[in-house]
C-alpha positions as CSV (number, residue, x, y, z in Angstrom):
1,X,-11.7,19.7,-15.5
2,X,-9.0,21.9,-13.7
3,X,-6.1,20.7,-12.6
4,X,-4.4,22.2,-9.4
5,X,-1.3,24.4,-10.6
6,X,1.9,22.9,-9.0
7,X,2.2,25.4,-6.0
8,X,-2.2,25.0,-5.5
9,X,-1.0,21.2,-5.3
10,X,1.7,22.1,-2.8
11,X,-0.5,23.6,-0.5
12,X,-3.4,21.3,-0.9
13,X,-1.0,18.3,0.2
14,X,0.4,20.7,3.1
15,X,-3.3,20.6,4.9
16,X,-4.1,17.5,6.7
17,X,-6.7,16.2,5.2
18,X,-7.8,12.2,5.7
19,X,-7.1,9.9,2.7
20,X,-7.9,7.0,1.6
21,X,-5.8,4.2,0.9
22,X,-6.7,1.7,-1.6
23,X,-5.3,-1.5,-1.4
24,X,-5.6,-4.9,-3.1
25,X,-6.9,-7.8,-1.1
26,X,-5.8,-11.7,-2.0
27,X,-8.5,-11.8,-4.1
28,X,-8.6,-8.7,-5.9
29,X,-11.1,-6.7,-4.5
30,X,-10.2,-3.3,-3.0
31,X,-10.0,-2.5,0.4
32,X,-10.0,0.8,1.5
33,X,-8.8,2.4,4.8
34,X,-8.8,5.9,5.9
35,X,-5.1,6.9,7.1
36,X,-3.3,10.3,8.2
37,X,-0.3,11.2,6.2
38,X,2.4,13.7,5.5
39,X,3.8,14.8,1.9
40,X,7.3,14.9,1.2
41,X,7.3,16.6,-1.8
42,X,7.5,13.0,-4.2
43,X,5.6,10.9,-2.0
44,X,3.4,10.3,0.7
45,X,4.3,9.0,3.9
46,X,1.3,6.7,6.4
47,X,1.2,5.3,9.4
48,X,-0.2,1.7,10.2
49,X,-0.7,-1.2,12.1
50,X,1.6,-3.6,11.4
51,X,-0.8,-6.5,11.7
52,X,-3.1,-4.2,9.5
53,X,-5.5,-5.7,6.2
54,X,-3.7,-2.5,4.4
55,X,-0.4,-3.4,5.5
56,X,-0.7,-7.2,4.9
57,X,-2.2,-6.5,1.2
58,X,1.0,-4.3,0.1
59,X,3.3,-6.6,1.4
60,X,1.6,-8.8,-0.6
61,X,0.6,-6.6,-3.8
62,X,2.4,-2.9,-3.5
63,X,-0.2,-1.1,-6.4
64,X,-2.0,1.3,-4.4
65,X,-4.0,4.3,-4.8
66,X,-4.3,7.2,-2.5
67,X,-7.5,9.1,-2.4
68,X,-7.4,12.8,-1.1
69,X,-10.0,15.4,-0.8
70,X,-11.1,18.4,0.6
71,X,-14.2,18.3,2.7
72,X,-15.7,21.8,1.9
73,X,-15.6,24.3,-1.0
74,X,-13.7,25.2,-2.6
75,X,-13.5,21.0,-3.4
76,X,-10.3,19.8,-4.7
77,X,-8.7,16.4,-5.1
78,X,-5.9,14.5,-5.4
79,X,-5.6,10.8,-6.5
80,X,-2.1,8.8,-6.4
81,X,-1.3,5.7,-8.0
82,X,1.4,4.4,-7.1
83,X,3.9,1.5,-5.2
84,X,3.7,1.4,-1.4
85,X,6.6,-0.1,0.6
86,X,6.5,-0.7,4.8
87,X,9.2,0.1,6.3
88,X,10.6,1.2,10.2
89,X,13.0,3.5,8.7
90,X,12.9,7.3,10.3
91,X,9.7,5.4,12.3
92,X,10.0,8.1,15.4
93,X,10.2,11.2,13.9
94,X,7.8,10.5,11.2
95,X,4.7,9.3,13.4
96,X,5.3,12.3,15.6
97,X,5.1,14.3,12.5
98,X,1.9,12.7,11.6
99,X,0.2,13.2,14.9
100,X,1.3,16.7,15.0
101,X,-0.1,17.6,11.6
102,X,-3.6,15.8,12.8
103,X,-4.0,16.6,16.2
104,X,-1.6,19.9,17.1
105,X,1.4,20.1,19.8
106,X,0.1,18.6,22.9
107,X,-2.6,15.9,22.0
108,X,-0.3,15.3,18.7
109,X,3.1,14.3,20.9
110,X,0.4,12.3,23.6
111,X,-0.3,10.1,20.9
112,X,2.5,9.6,19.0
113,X,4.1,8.6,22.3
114,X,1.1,6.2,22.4
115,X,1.3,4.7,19.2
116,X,4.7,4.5,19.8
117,X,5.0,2.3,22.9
118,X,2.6,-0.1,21.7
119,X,5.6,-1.0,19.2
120,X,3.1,-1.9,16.5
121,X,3.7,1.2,14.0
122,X,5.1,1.1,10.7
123,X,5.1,3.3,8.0
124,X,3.9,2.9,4.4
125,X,6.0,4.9,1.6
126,X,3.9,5.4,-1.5
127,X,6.1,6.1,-4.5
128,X,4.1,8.5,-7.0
129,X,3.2,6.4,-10.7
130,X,0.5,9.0,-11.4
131,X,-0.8,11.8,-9.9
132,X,-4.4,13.2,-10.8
133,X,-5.8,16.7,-9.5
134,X,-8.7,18.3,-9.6
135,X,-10.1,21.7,-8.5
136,X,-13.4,23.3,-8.5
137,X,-14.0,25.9,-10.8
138,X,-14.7,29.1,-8.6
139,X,-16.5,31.9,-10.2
140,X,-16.2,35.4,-8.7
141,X,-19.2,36.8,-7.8
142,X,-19.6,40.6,-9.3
């Protein structure tokens, strides 16, 4: 198994790929929910409902894991464990950041100012505990 070197993990957390968020429900099952986020070097940054399952079970229980992949070759994957906290701190600039990454300049701002006039957003900080990569093994072709 190859691990992703640390500037291949860099560059891998730059693209903005969907993750998965894994939660714990009341009564211990797992509930997972796809979420855009942005890496900020030591942890990752979501965006949420605030009336949310996700955002309810961390408030709750803050073990999480974050599931990241790439969707084509060459595959590659990160998986964070870690404690999530919800917080409103640096809310603005942080969705807008977020919806940029996702969905470029114009439609990116659009919704951010969306999401952001509902007044429902919040953002979930997950604090790294363990950090798993993977790459696929890419031969050269002679």
């Amino acid at each position: 198994m190859a691990k992703l070197s640390q500037d291949e993990l860099e560059r891998f957390m730059d693209q903005a790929h969907v993750a998965h968020l894994v939660t714990l429900r009341p009564n211990g099952k797992p509930h997972v929910a796809p979420v855009w986020y942005v890496w900020d070097g030591s942890r990752a940054v979501a965006m949420a409902g605030r009336d949310a399952i996700k955002v309810k079970n961390i408030r709750r229980n803050p073990a999480v894991s974050l599931s990241i992949a790439a969707a084509q070759r060459p595959y590659q994957y990160v998986i964070i464990e870690g404690q999530a906290t919800v917080t409103k701190d640096d809310l603005d600039r942080q969705v807008r950041r977020i919806c940029l990454r996702y969905d470029g300049p114009e439609r990116g701002e659009a919704f951010a100012r969306e999401l952001l006039a509902e007044g429902r957003m919040v953002l979930l900080g997950i604090e790294v505990d363990r950090m798993i990569s993977w790459k696929e093994d890419v031969k050269e072709d002679n």
